[in-house]
N, C-alpha and C positions, 0 to 999 in steps of 0.2 A: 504494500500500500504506500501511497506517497498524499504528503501534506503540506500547507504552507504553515508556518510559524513564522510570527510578528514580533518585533520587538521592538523597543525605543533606542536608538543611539545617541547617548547624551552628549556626546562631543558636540557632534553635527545637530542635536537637536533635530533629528526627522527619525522617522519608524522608520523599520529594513523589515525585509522576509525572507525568509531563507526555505527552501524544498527540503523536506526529511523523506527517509525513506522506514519502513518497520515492516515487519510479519505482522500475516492476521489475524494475529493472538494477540498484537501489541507489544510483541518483545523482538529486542535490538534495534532500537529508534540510532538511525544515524544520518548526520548530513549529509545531504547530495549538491547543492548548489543556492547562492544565491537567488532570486526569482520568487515567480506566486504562481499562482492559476493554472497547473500543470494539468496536461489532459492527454492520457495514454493513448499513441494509437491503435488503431485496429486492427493492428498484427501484436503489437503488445512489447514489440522492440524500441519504438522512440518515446521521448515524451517532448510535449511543447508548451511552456512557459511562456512568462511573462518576464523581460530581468530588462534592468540600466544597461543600454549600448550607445550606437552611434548610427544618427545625430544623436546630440541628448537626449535623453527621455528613456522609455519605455520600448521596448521594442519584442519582436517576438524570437524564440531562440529554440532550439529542435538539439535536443540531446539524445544521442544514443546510448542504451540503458546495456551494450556489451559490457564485457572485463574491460573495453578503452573508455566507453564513456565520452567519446568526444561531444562537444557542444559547437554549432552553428547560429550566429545570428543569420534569419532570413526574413527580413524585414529594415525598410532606414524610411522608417514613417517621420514625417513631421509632427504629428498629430499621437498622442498616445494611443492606443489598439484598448477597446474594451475587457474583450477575453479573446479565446483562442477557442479553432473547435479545428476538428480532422476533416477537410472531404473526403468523401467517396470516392474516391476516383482510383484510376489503373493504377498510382504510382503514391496514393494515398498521401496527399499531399497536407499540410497548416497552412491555416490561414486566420485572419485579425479580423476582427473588425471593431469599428468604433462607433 
């Protein structure tokens, strides 16, 4: 299972969220990534978030859930993105909206 967790950064005075990941019993909660709004695909190997990129802001981000784990921004919105959902499509692609 994966979740967002919120917290305040008093430095900077602004929240952060950070992605956990845990079994379905609730045990071995571990970080996985700065971000929110995570939403598995429908194969069950990526997931797509929400994290701080470039431009500034919000953007959306496509991590692969292998032993590599790499993360992609695929997104340079002006505008910050709502959430995130999967299409349907051949090649199962994320997408934003706002």
């Amino acid at each position: 299972m994966i979740y967002t967790r919120r917290w305040v950064n008093l430095l900077e005075d602004k929240w952060e969220s950070g992605l956990w990941l845990m079994n379905a019993d609730g045990s071995h909660k571990r970080f996985l990534v700065k971000g929110a709004s995570a939403v598995w695909s429908p194969d069950g190997n990526r997931i797509a978030y929400l994290a701080d990129g470039e431009p500034k802001g919000t953007q959306v981000f496509v991590r692969w859930m292998d032993g590599e784990g790499g993360s992609t921004q695929i997104t340079r919105l002006l505008e910050s993105p709502a959430d995130v959902k999967w299409a349907l499509t051949e090649n199962h692609s994320a997408s934003a909206s706002s």
